[in-house]
N, CA, C and O atoms as a CHARMM CRD file, in Angstrom:
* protein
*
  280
    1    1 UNK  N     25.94000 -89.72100  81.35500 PROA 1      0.00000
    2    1 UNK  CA    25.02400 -89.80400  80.24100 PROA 1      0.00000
    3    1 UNK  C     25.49200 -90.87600  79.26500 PROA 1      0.00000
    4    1 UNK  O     24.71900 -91.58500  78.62200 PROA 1      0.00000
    5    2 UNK  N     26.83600 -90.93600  79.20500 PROA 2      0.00000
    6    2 UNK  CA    27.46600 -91.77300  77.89500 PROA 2      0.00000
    7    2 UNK  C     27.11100 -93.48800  78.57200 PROA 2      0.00000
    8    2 UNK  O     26.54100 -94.41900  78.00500 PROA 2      0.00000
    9    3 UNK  N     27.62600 -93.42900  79.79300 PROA 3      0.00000
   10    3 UNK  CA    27.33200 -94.75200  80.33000 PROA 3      0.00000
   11    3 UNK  C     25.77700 -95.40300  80.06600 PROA 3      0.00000
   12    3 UNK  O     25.70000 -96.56900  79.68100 PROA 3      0.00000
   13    4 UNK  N     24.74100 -94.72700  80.25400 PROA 4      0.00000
   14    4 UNK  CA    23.53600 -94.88500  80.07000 PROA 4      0.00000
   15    4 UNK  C     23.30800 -95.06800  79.32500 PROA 4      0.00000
   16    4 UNK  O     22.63200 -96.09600  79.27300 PROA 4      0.00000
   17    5 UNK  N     23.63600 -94.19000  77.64500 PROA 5      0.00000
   18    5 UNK  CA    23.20500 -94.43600  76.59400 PROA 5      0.00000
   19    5 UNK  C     24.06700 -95.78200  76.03300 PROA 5      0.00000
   20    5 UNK  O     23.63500 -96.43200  75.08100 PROA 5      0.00000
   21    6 UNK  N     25.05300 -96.05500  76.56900 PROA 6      0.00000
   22    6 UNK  CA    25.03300 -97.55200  76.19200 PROA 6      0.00000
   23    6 UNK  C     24.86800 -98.27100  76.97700 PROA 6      0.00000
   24    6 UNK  O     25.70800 -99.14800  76.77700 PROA 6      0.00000
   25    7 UNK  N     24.27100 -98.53300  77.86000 PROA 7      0.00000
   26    7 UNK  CA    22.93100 -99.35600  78.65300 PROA 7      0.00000
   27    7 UNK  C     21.83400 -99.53800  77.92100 PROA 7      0.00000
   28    7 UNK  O     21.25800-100.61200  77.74800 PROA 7      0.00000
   29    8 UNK  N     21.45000 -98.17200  77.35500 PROA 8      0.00000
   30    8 UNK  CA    19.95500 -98.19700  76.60700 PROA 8      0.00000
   31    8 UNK  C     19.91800 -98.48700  74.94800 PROA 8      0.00000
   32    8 UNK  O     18.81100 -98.55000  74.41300 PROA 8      0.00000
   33    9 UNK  N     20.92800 -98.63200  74.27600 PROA 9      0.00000
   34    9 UNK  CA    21.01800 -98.74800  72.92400 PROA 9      0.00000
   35    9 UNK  C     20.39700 -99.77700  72.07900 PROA 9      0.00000
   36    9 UNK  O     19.94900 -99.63200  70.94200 PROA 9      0.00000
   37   10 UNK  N     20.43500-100.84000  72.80200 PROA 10     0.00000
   38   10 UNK  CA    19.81500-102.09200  72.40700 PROA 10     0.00000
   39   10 UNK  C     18.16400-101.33100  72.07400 PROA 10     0.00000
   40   10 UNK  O     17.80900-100.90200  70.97600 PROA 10     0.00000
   41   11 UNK  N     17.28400-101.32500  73.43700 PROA 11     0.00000
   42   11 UNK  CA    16.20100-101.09600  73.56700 PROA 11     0.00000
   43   11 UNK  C     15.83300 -99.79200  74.03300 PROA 11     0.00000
   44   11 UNK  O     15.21600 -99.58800  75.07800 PROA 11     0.00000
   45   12 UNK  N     16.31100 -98.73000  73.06200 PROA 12     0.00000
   46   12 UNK  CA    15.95800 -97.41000  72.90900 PROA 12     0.00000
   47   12 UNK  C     14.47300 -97.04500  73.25900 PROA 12     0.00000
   48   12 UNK  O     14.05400 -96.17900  74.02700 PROA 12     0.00000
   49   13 UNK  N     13.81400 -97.92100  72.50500 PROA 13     0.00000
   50   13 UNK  CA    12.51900 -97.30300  72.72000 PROA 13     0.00000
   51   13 UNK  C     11.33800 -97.84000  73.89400 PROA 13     0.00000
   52   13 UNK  O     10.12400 -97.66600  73.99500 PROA 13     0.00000
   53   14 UNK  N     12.43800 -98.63300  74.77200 PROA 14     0.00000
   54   14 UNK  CA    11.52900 -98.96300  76.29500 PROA 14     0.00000
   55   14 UNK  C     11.06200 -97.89400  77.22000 PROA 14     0.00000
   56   14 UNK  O     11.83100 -97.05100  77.68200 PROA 14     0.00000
   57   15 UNK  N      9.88200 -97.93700  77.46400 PROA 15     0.00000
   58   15 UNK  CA     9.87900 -96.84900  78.47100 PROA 15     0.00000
   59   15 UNK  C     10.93900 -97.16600  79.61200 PROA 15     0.00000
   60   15 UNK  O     10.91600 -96.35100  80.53400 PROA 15     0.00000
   61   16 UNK  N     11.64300 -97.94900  79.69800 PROA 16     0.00000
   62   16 UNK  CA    12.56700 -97.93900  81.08100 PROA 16     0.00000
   63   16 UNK  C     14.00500 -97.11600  80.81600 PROA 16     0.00000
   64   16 UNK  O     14.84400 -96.49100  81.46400 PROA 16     0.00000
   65   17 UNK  N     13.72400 -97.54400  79.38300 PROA 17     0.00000
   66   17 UNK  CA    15.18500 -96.68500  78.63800 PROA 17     0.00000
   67   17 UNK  C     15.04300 -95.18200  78.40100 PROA 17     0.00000
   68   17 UNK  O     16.00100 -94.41300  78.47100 PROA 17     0.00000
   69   18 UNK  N     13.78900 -94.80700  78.11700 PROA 18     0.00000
   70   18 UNK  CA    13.77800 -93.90200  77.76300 PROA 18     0.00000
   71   18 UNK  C     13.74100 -92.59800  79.21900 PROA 18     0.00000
   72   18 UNK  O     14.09100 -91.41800  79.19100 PROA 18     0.00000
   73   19 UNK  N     12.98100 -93.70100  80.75900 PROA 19     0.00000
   74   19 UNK  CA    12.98700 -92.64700  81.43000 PROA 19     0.00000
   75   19 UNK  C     14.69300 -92.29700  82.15900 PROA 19     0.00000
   76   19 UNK  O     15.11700 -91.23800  82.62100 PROA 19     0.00000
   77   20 UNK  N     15.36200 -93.60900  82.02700 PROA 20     0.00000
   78   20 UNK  CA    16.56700 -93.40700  82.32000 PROA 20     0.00000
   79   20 UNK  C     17.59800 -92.23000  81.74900 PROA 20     0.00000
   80   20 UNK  O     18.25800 -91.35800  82.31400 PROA 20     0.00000
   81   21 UNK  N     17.42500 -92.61500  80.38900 PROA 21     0.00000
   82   21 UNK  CA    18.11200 -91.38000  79.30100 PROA 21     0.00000
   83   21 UNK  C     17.53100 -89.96800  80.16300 PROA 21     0.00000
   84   21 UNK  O     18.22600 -89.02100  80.53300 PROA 21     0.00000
   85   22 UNK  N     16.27200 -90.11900  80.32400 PROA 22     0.00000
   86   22 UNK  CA    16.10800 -88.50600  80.67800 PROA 22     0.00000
   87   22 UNK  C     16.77100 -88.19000  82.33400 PROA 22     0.00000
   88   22 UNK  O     17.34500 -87.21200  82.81500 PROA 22     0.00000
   89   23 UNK  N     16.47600 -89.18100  82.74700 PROA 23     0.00000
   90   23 UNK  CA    17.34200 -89.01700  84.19700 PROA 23     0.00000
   91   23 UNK  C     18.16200 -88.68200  83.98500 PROA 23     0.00000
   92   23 UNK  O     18.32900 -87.63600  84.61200 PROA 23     0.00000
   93   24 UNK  N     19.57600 -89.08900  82.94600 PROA 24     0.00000
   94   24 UNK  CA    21.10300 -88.95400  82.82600 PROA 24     0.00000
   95   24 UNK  C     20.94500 -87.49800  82.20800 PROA 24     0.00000
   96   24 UNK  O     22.01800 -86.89700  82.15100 PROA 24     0.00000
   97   25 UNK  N     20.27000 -87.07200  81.91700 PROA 25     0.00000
   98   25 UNK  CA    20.30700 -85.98000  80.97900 PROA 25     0.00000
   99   25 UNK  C     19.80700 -84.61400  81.87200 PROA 25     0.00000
  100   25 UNK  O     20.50000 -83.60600  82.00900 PROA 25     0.00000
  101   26 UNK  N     18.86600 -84.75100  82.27100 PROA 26     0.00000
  102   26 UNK  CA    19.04300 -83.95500  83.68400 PROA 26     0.00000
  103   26 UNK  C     20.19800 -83.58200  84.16100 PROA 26     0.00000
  104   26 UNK  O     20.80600 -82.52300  84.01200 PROA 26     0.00000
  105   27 UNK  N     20.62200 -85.13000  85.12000 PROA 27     0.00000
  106   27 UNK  CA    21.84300 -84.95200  85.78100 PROA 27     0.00000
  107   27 UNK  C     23.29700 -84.22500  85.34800 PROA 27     0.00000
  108   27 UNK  O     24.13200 -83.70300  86.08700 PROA 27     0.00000
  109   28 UNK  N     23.30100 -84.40600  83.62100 PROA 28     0.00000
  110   28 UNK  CA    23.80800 -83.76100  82.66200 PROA 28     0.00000
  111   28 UNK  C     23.44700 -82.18600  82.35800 PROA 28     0.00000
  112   28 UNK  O     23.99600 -81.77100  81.33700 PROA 28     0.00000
  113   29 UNK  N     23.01200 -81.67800  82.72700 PROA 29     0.00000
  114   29 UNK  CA    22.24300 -80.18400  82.37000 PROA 29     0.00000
  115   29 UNK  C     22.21400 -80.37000  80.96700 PROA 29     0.00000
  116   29 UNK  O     22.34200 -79.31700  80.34200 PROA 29     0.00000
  117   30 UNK  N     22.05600 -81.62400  80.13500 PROA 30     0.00000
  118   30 UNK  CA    21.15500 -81.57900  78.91500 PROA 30     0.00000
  119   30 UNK  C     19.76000 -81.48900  78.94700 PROA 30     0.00000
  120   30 UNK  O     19.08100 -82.51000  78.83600 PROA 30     0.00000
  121   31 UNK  N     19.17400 -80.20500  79.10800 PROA 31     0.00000
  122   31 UNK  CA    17.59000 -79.62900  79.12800 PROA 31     0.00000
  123   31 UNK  C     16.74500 -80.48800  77.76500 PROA 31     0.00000
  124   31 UNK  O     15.67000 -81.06600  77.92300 PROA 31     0.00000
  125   32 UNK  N     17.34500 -80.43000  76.70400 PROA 32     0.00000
  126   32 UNK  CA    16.52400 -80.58300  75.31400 PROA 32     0.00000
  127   32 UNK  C     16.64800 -82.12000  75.34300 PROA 32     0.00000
  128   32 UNK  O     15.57000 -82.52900  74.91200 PROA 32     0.00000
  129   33 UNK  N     17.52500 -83.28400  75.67500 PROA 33     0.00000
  130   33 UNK  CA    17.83400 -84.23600  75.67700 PROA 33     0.00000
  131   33 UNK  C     16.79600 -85.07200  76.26600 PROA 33     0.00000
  132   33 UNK  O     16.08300 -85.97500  75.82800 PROA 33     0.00000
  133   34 UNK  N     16.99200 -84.22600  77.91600 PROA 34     0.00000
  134   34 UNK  CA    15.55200 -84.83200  78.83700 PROA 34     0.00000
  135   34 UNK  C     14.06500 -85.01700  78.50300 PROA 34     0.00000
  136   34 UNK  O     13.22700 -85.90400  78.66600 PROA 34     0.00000
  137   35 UNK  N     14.11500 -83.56300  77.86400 PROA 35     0.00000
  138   35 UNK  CA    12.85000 -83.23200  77.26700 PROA 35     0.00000
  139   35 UNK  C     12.44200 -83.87100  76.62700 PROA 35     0.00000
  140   35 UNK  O     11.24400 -84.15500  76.64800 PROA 35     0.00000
  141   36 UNK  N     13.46100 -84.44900  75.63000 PROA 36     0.00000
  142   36 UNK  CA    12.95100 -85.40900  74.16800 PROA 36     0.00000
  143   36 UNK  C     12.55100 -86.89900  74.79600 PROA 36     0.00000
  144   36 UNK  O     11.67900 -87.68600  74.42900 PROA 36     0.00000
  145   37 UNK  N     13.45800 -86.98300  75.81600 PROA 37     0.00000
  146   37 UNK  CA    13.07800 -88.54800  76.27300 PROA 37     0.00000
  147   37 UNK  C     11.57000 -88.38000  77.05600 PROA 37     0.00000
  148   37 UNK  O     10.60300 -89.10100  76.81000 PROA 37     0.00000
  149   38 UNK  N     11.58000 -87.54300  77.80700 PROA 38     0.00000
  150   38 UNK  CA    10.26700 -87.27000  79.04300 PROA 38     0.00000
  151   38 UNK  C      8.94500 -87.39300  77.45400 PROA 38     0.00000
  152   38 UNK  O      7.96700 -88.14100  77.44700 PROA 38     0.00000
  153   39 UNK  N      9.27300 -86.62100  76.52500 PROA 39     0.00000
  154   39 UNK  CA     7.98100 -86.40800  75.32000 PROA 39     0.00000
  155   39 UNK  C      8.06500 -87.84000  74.89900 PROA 39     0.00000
  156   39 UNK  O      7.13000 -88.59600  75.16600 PROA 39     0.00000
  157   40 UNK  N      8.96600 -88.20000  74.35400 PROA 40     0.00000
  158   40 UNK  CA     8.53900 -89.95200  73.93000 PROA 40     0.00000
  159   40 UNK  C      8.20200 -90.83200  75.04200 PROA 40     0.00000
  160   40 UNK  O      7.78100 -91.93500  74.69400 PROA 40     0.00000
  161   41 UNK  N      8.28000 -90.62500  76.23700 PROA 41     0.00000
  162   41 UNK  CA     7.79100 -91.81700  77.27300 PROA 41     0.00000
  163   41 UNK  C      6.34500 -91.20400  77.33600 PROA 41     0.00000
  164   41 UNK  O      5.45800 -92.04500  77.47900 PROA 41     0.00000
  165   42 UNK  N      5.92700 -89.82800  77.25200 PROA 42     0.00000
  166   42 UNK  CA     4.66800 -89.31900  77.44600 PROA 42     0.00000
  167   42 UNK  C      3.97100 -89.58300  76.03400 PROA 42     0.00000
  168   42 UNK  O      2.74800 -89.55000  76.17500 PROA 42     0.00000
  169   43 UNK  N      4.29200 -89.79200  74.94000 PROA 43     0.00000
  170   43 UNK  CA     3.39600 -90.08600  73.65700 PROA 43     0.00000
  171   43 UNK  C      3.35100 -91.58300  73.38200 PROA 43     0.00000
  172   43 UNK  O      2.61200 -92.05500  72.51800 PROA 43     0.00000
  173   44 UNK  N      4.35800 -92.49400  74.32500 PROA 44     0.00000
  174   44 UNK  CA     4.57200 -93.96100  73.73600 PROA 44     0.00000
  175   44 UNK  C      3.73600 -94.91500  74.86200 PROA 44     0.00000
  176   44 UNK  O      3.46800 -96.10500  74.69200 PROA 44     0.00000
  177   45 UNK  N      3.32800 -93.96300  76.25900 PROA 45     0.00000
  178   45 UNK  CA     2.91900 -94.94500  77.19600 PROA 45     0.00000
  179   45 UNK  C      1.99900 -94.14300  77.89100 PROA 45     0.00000
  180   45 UNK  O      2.04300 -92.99000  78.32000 PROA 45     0.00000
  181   46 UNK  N      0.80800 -95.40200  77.90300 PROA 46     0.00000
  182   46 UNK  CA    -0.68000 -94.97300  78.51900 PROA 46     0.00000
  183   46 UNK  C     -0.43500 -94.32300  79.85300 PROA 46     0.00000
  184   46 UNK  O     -1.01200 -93.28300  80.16900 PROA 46     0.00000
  185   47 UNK  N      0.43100 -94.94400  80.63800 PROA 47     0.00000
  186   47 UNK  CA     0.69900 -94.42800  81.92600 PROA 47     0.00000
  187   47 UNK  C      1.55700 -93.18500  81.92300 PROA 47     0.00000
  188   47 UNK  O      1.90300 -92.94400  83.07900 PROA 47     0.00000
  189   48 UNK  N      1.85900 -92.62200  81.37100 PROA 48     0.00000
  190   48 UNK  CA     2.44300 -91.29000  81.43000 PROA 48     0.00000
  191   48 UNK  C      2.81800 -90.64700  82.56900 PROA 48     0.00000
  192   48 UNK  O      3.92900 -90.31300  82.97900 PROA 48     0.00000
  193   49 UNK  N      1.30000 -90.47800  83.19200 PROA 49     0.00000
  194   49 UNK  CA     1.05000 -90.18100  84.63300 PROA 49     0.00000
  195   49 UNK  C      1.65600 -90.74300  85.88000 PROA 49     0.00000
  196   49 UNK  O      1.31300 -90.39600  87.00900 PROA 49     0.00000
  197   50 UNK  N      2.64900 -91.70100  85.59100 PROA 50     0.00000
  198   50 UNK  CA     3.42100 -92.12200  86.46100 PROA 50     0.00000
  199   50 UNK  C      3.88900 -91.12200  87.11900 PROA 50     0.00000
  200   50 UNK  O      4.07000 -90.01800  86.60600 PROA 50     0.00000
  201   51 UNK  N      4.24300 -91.52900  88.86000 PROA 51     0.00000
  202   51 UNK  CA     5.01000 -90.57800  89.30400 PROA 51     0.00000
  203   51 UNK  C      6.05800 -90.08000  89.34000 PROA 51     0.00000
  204   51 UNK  O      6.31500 -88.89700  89.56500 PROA 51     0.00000
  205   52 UNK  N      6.75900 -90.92800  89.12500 PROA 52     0.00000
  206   52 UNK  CA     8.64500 -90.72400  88.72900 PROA 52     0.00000
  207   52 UNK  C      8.42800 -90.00600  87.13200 PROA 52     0.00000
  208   52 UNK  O      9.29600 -89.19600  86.80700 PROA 52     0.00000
  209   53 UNK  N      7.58100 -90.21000  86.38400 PROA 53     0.00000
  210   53 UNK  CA     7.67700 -89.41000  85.13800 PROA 53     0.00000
  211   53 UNK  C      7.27300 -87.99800  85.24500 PROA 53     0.00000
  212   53 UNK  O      7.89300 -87.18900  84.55400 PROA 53     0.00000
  213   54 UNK  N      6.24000 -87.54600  86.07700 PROA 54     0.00000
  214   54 UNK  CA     5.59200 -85.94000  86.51600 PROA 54     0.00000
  215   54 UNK  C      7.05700 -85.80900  87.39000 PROA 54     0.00000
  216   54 UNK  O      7.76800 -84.83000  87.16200 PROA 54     0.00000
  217   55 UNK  N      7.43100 -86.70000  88.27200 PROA 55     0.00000
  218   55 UNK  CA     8.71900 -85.62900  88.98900 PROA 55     0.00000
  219   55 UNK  C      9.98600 -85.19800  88.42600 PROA 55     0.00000
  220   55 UNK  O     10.69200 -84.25600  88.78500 PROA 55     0.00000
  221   56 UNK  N     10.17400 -86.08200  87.43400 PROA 56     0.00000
  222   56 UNK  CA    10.82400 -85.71300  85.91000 PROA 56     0.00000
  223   56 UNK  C     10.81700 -84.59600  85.49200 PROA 56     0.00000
  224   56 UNK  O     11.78300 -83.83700  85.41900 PROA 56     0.00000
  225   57 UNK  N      9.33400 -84.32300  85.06700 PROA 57     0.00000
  226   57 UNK  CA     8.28600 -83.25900  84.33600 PROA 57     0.00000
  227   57 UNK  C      8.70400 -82.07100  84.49100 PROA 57     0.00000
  228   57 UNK  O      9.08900 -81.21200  83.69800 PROA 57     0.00000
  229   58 UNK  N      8.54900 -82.12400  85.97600 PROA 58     0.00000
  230   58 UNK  CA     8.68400 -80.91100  87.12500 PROA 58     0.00000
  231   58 UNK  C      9.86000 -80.60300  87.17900 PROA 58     0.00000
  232   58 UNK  O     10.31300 -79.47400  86.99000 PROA 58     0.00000
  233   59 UNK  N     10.72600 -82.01200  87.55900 PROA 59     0.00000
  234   59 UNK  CA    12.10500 -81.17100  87.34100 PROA 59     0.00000
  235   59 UNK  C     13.55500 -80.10000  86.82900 PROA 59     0.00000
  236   59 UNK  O     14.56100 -79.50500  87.21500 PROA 59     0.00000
  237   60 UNK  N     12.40700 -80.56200  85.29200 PROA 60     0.00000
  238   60 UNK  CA    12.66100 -80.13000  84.54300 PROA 60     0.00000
  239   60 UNK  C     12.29200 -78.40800  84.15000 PROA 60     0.00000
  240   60 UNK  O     12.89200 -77.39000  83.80600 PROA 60     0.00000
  241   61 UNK  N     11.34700 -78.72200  84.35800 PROA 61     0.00000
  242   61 UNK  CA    10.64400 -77.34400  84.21600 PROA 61     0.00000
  243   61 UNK  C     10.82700 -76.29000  85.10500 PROA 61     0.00000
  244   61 UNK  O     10.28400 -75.20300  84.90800 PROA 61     0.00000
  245   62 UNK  N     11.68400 -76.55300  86.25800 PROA 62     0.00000
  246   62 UNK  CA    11.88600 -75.81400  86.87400 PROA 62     0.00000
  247   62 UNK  C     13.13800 -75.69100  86.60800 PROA 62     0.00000
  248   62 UNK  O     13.38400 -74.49800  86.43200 PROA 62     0.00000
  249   63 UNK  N     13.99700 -76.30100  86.50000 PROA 63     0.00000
  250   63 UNK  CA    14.99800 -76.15800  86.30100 PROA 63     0.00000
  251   63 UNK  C     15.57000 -74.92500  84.98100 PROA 63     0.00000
  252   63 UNK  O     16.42700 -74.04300  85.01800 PROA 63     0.00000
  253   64 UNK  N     14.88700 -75.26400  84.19200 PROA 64     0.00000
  254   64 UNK  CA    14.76300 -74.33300  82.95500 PROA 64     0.00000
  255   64 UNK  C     14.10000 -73.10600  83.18200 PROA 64     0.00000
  256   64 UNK  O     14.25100 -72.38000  82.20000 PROA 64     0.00000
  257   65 UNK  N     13.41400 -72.56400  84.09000 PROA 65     0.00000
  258   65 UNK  CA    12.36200 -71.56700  84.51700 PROA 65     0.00000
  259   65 UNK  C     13.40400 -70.58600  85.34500 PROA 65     0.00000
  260   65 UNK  O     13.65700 -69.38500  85.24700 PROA 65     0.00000
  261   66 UNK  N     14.14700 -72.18300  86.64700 PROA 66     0.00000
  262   66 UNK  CA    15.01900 -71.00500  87.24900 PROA 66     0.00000
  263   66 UNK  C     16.44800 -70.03000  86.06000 PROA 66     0.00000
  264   66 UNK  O     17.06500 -68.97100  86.17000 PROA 66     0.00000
  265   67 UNK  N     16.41000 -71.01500  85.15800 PROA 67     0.00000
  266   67 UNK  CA    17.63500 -70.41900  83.99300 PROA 67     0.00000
  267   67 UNK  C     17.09500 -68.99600  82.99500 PROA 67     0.00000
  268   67 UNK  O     17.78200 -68.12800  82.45600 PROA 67     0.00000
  269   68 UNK  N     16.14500 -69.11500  83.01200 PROA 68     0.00000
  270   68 UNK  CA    14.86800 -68.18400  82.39000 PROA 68     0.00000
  271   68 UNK  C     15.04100 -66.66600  83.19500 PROA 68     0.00000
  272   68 UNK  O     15.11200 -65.57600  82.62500 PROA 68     0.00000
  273   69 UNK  N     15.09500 -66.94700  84.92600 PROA 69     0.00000
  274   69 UNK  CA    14.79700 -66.07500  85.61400 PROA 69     0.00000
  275   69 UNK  C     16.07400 -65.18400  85.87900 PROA 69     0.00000
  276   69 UNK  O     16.14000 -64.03200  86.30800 PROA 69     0.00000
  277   70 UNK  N     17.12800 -66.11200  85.47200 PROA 70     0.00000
  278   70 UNK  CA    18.50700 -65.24500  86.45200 PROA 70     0.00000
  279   70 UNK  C     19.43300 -64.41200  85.55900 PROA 70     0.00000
  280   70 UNK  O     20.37500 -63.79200  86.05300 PROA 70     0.00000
């Protein structure tokens, strides 16, 4: 995650940065981190609907659902 976020510091608010951050943050079991990045790439860009961003989406949501359940 730390590596990434200084990859992305310059240009925080790219969607390329921002879907990365949420990737690392995932991979991180930072749930709220991902989330925040996945919500600003979904309020900052028309395409939202990208597919790597819904498998994001999903990943997430399940991931947190299975933590919910056990």
């Amino acid at each position: 995650m730390k590596a990434t976020e200084r990859l992305t510091e310059k240009n925080l608010e790219h969607t390329e940065s921002r879907i990365a951050l949420a990737r690392a943050a995932l991979e991180a079991c930072l749930w709220g981190e991902a989330r925040s990045n996945l919500t600003a790439v979904t309020s900052i860009e028309s395409n939202h609907d990208e597919s790597r961003v819904c498998i994001l989406w999903a990943k997430l949501e399940e991931i947190e659902n299975e933590n919910i359940h056990q």
